[in-house]
N, C-alpha and C positions, 0 to 999 in steps of 0.2 A: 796144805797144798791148794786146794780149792778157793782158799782166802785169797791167796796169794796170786795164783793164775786163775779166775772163776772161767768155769766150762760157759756157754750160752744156753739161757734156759733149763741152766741146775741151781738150783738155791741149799744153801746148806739144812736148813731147818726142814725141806720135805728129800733131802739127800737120808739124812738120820731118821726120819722116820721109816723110808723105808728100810733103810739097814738096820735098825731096832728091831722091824717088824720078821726081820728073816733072822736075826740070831738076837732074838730079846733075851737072854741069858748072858750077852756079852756089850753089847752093841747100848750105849744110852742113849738116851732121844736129848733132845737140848730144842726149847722153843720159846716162846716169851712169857710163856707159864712158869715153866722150870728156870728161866733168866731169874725172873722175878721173882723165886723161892731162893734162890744161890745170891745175888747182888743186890737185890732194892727194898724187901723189906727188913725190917728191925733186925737186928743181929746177922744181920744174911754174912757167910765168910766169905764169901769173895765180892765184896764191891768195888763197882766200875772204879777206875783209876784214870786220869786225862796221862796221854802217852803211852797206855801199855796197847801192846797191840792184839787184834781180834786171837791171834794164833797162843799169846803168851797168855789170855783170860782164857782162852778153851783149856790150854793144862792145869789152868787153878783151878778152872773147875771140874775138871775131871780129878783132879785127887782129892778136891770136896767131898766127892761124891760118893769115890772110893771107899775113902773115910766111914761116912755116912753110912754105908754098908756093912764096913768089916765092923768098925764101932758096935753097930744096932742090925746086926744080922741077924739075932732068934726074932724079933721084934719084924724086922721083914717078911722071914719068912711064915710067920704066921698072921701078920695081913695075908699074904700070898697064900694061905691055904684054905682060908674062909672065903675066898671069894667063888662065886658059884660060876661055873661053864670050864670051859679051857683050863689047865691051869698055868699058873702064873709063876713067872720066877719074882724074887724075891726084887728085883732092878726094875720090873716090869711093875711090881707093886709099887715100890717107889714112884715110878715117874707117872704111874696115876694119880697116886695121893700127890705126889709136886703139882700135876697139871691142874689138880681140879683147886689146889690151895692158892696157887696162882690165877685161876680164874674167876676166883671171887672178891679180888683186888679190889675192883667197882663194884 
């Protein structure tokens, strides 16, 4: 919806982070780190397509993602339990390890 009619001065990618950051157990972040783990490099499952539209790549990617979880959820949640402070859910561990594999592209 926000694709489609965008608010003035809401962007989708600090829209998600902060709705990550209040239910990170439900809510996934989505930003050019995690684009770039999902579509651009080697085997990524969901790459860009000319024609599909922003709304119909966000549900590949979100059931990428899904996936990605139910598939390798002992394996998440046990990043998610070595990490030291706060604890992390198993999503949240994910889109760290996404962000930080993403930004070491360059």
């Amino acid at each position: 919806m926000l694709e489609s009619t965008p608010a003035k001065y809401v962007r989708l990618t600090t829209l998600s982070k902060v709705l990550h950051r209040k239910r990170p157990e439900l809510l996934p972040l989505f930003d050019d780190n995690i684009g770039y783990c999902y579509s651009e490099c080697e085997g990524a499952p969901v790459p860009y397509e000319d024609g599909r539209s922003r709304a119909d790549y966000r549900y590949s990617w979100l059931n990428a993602l899904q996936e990605d979880l139910a598939t390798q959820l002992p394996y998440w949640e046990e990043i998610a339990a070595i990490a030291p402070g706060p604890k992390l859910t198993p999503l949240r561990a994910l889109d760290i390890i996404g962000w930080e594999l993403g930004n070491r592209r360059n």
